[in-house]
C-alpha positions as a Markdown table, in Angstrom:
| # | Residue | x | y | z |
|---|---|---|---|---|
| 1 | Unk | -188.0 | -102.8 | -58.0 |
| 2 | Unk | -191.4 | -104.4 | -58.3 |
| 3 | Unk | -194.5 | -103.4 | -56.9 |
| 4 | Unk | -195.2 | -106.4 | -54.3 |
| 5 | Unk | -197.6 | -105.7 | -51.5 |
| 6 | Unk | -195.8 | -106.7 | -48.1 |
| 7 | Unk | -199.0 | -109.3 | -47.6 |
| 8 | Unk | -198.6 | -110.9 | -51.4 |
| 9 | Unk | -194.8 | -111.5 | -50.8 |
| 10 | Unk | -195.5 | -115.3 | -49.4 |
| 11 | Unk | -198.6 | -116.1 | -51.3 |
| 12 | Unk | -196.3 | -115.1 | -54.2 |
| 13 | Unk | -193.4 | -117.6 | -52.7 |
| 14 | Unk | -195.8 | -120.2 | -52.1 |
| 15 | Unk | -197.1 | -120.1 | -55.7 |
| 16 | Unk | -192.9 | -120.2 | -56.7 |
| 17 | Unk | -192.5 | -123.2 | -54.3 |
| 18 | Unk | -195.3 | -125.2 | -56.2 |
| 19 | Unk | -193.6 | -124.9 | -59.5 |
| 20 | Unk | -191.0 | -126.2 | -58.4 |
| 21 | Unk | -188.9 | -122.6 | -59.3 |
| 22 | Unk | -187.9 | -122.1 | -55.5 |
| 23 | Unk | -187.4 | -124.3 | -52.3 |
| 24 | Unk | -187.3 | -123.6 | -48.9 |
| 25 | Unk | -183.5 | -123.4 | -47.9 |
| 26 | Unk | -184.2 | -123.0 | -44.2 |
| 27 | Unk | -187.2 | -122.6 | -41.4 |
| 28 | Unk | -186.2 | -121.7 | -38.4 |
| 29 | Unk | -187.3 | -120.2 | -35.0 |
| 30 | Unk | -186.6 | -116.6 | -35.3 |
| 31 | Unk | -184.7 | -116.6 | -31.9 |
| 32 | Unk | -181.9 | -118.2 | -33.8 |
| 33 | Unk | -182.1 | -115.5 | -36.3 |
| 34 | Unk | -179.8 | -112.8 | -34.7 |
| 35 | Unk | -180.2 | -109.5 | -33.0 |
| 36 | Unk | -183.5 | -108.6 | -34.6 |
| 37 | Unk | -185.7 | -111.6 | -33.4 |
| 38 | Unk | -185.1 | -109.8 | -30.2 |
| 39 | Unk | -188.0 | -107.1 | -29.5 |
| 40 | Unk | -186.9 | -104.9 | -27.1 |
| 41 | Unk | -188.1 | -103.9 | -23.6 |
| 42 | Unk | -189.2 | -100.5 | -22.9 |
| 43 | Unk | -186.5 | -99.4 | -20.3 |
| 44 | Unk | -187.9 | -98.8 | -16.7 |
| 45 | Unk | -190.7 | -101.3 | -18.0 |
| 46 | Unk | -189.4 | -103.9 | -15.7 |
| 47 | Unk | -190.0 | -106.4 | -18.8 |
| 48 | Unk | -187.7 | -108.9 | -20.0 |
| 49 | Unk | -187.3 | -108.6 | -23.8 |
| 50 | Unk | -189.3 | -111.5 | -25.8 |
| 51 | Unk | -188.1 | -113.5 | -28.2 |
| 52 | Unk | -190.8 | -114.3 | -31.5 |
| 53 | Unk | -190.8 | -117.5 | -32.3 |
| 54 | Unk | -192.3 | -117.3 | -35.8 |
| 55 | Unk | -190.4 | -119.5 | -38.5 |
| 56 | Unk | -188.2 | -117.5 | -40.8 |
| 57 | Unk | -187.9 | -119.1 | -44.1 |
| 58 | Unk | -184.9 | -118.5 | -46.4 |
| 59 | Unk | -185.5 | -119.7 | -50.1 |
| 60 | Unk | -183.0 | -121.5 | -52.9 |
| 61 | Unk | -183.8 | -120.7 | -56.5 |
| 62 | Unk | -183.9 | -124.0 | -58.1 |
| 63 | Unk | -182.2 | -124.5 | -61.5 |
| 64 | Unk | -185.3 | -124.4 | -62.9 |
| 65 | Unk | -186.4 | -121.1 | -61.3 |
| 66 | Unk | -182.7 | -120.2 | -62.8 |
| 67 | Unk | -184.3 | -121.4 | -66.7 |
| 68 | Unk | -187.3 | -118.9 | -66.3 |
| 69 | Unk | -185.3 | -116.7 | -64.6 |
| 70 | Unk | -183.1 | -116.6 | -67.2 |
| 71 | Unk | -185.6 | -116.4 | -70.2 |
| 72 | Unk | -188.0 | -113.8 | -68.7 |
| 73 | Unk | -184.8 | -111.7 | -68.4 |
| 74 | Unk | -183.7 | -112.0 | -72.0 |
| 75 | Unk | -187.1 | -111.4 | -73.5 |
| 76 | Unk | -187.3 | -108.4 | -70.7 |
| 77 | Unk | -184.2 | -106.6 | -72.4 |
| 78 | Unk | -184.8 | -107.6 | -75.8 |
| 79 | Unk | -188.6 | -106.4 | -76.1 |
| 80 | Unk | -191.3 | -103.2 | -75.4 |
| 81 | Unk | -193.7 | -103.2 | -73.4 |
| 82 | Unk | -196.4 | -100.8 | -73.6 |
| 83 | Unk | -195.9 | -98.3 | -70.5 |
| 84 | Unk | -199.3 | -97.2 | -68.8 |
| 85 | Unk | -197.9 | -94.3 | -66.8 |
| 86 | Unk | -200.3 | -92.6 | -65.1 |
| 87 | Unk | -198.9 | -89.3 | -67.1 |
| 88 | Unk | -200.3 | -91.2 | -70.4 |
| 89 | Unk | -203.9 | -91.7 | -68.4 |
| 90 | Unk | -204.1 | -88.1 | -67.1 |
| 91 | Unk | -203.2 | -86.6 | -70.8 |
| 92 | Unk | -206.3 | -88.6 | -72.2 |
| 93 | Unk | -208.5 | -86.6 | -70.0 |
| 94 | Unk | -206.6 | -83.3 | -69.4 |
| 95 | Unk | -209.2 | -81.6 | -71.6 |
| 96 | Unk | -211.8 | -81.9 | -68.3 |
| 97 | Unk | -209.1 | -79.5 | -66.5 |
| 98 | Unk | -209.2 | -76.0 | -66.9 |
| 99 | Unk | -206.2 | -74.3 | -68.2 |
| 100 | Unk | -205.0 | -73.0 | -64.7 |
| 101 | Unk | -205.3 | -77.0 | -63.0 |
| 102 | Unk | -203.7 | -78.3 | -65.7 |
| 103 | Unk | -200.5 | -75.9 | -65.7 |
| 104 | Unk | -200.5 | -76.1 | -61.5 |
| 105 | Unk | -200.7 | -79.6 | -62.0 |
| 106 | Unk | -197.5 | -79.8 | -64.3 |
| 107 | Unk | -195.8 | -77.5 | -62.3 |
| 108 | Unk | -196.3 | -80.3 | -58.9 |
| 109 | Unk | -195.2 | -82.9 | -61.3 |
| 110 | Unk | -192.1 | -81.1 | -62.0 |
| 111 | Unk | -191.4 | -80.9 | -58.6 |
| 112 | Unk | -192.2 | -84.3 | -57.0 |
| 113 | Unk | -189.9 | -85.1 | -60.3 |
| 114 | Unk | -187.1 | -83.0 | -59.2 |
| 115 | Unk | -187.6 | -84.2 | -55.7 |
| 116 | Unk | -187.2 | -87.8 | -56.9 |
| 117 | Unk | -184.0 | -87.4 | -59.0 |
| 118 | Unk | -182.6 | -86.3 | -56.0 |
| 119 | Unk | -183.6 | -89.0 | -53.7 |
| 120 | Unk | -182.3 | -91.6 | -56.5 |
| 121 | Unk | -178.7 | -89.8 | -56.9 |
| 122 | Unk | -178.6 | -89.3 | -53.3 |
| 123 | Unk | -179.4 | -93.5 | -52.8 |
| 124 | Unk | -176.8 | -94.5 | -55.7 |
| 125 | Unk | -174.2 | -92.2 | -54.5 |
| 126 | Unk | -175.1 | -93.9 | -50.1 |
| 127 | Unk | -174.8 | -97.1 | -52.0 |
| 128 | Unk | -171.2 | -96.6 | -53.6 |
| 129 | Unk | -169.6 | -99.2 | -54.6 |
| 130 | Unk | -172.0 | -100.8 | -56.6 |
| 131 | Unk | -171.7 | -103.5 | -59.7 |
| 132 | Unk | -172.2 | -102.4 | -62.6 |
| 133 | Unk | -175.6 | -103.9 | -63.5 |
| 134 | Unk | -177.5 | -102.0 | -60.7 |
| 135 | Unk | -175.2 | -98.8 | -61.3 |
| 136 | Unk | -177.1 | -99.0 | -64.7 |
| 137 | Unk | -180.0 | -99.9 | -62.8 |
| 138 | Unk | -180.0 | -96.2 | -61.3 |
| 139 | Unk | -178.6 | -94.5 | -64.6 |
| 140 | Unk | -181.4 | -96.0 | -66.3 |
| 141 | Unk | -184.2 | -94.7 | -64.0 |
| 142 | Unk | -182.7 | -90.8 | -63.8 |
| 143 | Unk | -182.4 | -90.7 | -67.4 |
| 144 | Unk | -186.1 | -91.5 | -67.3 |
| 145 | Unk | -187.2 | -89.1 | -64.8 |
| 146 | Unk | -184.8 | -86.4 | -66.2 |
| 147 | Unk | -186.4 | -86.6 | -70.0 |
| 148 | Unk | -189.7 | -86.8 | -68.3 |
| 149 | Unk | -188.6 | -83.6 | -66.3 |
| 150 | Unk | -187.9 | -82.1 | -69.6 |
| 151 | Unk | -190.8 | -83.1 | -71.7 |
| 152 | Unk | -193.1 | -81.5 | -68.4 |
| 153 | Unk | -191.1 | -78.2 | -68.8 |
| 154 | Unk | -191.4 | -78.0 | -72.5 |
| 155 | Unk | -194.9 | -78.4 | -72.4 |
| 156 | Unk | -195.8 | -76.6 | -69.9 |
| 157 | Unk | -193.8 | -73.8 | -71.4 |
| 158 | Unk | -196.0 | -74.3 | -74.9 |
| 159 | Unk | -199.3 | -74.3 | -73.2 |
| 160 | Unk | -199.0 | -71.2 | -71.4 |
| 161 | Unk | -199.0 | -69.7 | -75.0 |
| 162 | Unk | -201.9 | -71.8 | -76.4 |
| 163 | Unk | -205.5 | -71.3 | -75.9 |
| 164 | Unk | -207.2 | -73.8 | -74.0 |
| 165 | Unk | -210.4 | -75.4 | -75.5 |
């Protein structure tokens, strides 16, 4: 739900860990870690299957990573934030598009909207049962995408009527 490059993930820890929010719970060899550690031989390869013996680290939130947690949540859900979609950048400079791009444009976006709406229902639905907070979680994101669906169509439908300047 937040857009965390897979290489930022333990810098991002790390700078957790040194404010004392988060502690490392566990480090351990990675051959104690289950069936995954295990990488696989290629059968017929005559290889034995290796075992990686990077550390695997499991972290605690600490009660004060619990505080901020805590707080940032509350002022999450009780304020706006101004949303920088790349929708709102592309409108500010539509007017560089001719009439046709802009209207074949709308009409992908409509699409790859459609196409998500279906990937989220189809995700929730694999995911059954859920609690509640992440079933609102999903409600909450295909609202979005269906009223952005709808604002698209609607305007789309108007400029095919307008004259483009």
């Amino acid at each position: 739900w937040t857009p965390i490059g897979f290489s930022s993930i333990y810098y991002l820890l790390g700078k957790l860990e040194n404010r004392a929010l988060i502690k490392v719970q566990k480090s351990r060899g990675r051959e104690d870690a289950g069936p995954r550690a295990t990488r696989k031989a290629s059968p017929g390869s005559g290889k034995r299957p290796v075992k990686n013996s990077k550390d695997r680290k499991v972290f605690q939130v600490l009660p004060k990573g619990l505080q901020v947690l805590k707080k940032q949540t509350l002022h999450s859900l009780r304020s706006l934030s101004p949303n920088h979609s790349s929708l709102t950048k592309a409108l500010k400079h539509w007017s560089y598009l001719s009439k046709e791009e802009a209207l074949d444009a709308l009409q992908d976006r409509l699409l790859a909207l459609r196409d998500e709406r279906e990937r989220l229902e189809r995700l929730q639905l694999d995911q059954q049962p859920l609690p509640d907070y992440e079933n609102a979680m999903f409600d909450f994101a295909l609202r979005q995408l269906k009223s952005e669906y709808e604002w698209v169509k609607s305007t789309a439908e108007y400029m095919k009527t307008r004259p483009w300047s």
